[in-house]
C-alpha positions in Angstrom: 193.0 60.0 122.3 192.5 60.1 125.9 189.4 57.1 125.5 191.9 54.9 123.1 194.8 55.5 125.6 192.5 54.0 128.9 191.3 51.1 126.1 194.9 50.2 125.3 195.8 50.6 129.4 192.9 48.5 130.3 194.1 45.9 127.8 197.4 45.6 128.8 196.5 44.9 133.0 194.3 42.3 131.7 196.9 40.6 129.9 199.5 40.6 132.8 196.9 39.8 135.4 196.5 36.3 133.4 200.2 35.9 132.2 200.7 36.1 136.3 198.4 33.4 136.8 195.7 36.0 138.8 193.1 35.1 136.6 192.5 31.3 138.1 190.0 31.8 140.6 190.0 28.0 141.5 192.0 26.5 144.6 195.2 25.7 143.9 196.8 22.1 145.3 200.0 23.1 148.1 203.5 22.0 147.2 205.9 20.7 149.5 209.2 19.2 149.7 209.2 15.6 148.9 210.7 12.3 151.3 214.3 12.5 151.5 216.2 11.4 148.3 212.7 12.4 146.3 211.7 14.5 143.9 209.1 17.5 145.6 205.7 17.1 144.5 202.2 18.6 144.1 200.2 17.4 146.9 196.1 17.4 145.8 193.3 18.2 148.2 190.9 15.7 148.4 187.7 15.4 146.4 184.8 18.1 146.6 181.4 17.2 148.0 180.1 16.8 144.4 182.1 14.2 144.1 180.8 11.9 146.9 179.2 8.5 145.5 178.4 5.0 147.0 180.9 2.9 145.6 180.8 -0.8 144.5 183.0 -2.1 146.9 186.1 -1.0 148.6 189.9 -2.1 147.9 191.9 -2.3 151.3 195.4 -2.5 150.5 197.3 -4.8 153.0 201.0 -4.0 153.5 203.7 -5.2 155.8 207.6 -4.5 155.4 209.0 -2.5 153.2 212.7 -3.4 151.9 214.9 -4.9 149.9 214.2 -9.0 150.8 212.8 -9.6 146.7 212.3 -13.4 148.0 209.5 -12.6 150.3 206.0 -11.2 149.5 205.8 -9.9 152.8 208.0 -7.3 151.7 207.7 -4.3 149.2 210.8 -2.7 148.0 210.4 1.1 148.5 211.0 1.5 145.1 207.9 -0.5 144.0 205.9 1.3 147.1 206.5 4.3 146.0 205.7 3.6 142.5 202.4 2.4 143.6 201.7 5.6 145.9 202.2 7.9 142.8 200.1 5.3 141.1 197.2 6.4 143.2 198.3 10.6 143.2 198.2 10.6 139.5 195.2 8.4 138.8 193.1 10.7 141.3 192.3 7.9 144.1 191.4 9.3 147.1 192.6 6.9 150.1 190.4 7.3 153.3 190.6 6.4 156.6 189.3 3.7 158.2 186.3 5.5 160.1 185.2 6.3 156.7 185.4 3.0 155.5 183.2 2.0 158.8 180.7 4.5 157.7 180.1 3.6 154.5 180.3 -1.0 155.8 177.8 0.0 158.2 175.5 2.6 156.9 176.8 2.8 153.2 177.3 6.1 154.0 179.2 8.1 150.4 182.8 8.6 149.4 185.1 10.6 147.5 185.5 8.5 144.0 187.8 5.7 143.5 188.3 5.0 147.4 190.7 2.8 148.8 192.7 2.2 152.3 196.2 1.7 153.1 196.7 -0.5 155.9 200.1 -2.2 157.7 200.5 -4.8 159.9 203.0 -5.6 162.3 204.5 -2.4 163.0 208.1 -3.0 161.2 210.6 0.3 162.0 209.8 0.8 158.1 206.5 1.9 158.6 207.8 4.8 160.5 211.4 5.4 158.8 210.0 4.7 155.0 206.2 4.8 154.9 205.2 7.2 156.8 207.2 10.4 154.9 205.6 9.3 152.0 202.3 8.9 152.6 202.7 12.3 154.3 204.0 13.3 151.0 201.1 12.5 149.2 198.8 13.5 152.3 197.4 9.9 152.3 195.6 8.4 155.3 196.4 4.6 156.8 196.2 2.3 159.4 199.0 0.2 161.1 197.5 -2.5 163.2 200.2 -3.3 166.1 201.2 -5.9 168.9 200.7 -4.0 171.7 202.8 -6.5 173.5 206.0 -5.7 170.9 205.9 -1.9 171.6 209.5 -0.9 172.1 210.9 -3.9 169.7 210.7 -1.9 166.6 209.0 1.2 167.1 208.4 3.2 170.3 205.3 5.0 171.7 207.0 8.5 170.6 207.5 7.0 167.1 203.9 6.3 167.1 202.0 9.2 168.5 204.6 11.1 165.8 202.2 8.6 163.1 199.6 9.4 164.5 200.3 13.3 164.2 200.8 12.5 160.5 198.0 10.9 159.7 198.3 7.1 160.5 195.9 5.4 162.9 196.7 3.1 165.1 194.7 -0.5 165.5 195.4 -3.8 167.7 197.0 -6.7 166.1 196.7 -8.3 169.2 199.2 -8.1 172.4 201.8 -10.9 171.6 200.7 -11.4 168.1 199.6 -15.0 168.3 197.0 -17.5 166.6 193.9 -16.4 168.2 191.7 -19.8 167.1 194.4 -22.3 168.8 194.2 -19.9 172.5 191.5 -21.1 174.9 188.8 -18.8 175.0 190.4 -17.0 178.1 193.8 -16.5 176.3 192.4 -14.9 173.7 190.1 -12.7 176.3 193.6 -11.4 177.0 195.0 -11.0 173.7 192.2 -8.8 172.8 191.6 -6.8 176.0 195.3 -6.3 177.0 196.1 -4.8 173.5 193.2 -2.4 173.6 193.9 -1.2 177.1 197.5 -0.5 176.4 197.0 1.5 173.0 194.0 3.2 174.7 196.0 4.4 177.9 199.6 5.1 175.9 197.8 6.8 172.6 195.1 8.3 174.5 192.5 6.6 172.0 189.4 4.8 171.8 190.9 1.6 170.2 188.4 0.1 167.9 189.9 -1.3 164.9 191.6 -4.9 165.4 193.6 -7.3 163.1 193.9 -11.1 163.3 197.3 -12.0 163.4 197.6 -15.0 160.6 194.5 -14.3 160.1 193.3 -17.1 162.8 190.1 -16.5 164.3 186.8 -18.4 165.5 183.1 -17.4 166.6 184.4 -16.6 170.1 187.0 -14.1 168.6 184.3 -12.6 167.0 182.3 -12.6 170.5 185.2 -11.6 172.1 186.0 -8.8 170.2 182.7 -7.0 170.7 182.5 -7.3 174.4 185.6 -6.0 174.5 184.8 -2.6 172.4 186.1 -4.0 168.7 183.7 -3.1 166.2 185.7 -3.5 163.2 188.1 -6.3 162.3 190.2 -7.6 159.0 191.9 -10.6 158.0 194.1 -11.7 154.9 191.1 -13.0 153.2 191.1 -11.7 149.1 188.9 -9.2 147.6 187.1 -5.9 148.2 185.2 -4.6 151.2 181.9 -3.7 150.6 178.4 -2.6 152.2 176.6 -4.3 154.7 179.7 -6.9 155.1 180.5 -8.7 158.5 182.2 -5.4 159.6 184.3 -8.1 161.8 185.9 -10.2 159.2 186.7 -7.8 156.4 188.6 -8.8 153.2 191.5 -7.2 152.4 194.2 -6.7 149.5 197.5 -8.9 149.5 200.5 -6.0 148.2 204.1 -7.6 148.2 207.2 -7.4 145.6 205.1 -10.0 143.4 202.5 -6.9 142.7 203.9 -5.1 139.7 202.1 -2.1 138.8 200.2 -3.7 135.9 198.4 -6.3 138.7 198.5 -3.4 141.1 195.6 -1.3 138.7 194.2 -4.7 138.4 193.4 -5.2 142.4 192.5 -1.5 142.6 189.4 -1.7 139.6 188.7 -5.7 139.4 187.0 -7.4 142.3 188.2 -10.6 140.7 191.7 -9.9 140.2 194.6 -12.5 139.9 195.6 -14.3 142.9 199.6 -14.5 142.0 
């Protein structure tokens, strides 16, 4: 009786001890409270080492406002935005940062599967009030590329070291966010160094990441920006980043209020997509 009594007992604590969810070994994602107005969700850690691959090439998603102007595709409604964000949660992308993406232009070094990069320009007061709690949300990295120049128009230093805190770097879009191939070569000498110096000395950062504004630039921007300490650069230009590319004129993804979720999985899988 006494052996069939411990059988039964031993029986029963495993049963509870997997009812109570003990018996998953594996790590478990966090939760945490969703952005204001949102339902909480699961947030995922990022891919394991296993995981890592050389990929094909590299979607970098290019965003600028985000509001309610439906007549202008350099805006995104939030609701659209976020749509797209849980797009990437729940299809297992795995945005990275932009010193990742350098590694793998440069050396081809691996990623986590299905990257892709979130990047903003202009530095709207959006970026801070609407973007950023969401992508903190969903624990994804970015870049906002800024006119140094414009610092105090829409978003202050404070808002921006509180970016950088949560995850968003911080790149050049220039100092007063002008059309780099129409300045004399001295002009844009200033453009460049100007902007870097002031992020540098206010963000206490190395700033090495730059973004043409219009996506205006000749061979002496290109000179320009690696004496002054740019190593990386994007433009407007359509289609995927990949290895070995001019890491100074890198192609990015258009993202407005004309990107619907169907051409959104397009731009994120076809190298090709549909220019809308």
């Amino acid at each position: 009786m006494n052996k069939n009594f411990q059988l039964v007992q031993t029986l029963f604590i495993i049963v509870v001890f997997f009812l109570t969810g003990c018996g998953n070994i594996s790590k478990q994602p966090e939760s945490s409270e969703g952005p204001k107005g949102q339902t909480s969700i699961t947030v995922r850690d990022k891919a394991p080492a296993a995981s890592l691959s050389v990929p094909r090439g590299i979607p970098v998603l290019m965003y600028h406002s985000i509001g309610d102007e439906r007549d202008n595709d350099a805006v995104i409604s939030k609701e659209r935005f976020v749509e797209q964000m849980d797009f990437l949660y729940k299809n297992h992308y795995n945005p990275i940062t932009l010193d990742e993406l350098a590694g793998y232009i440069s050396e081809g070094k691996a990623l986590p599967e299905k990257p892709v990069v979130l990047t903003f320009d202009d530095g709207y007061r959006d970026t801070f009030d609407v973007a950023m709690p969401i992508l903190k949300q969903y624990r994804f990295p970015s870049m906002v590329f800024i006119p140094a120049g414009e610092v105090g128009t829409n978003l202050t230093w404070e808002q921006l070291k509180e970016m950088k805190a949560s995850g968003m770097q911080v790149g050049s879009h220039s100092y007063f966010h002008r059309e780099l191939a129409k300045l004399s070569p001295a002009e844009q000498a200033e453009e460049i160094a100007k902007s870097k110096q002031v992020l540098d000395r206010n963000l206490n950062q190395d700033t090495r990441w730059f973004c043409y504004p219009y996506s205006s630039y000749n061979d002496i921007t290109l000179k320009l920006l690696r004496e002054k300490g740019m190593t990386f650069a994007v433009t407007t230009n359509a289609g995927w980043a990949k290895k070995g590319d001019n890491p100074l004129v890198l192609n990015r993804v258009w993202i407005g209020n004309s990107v619907d979720l169907k051409h959104f999985e397009e731009r994120l899988t076809k190298e090709d997509y549909s220019i809308l």
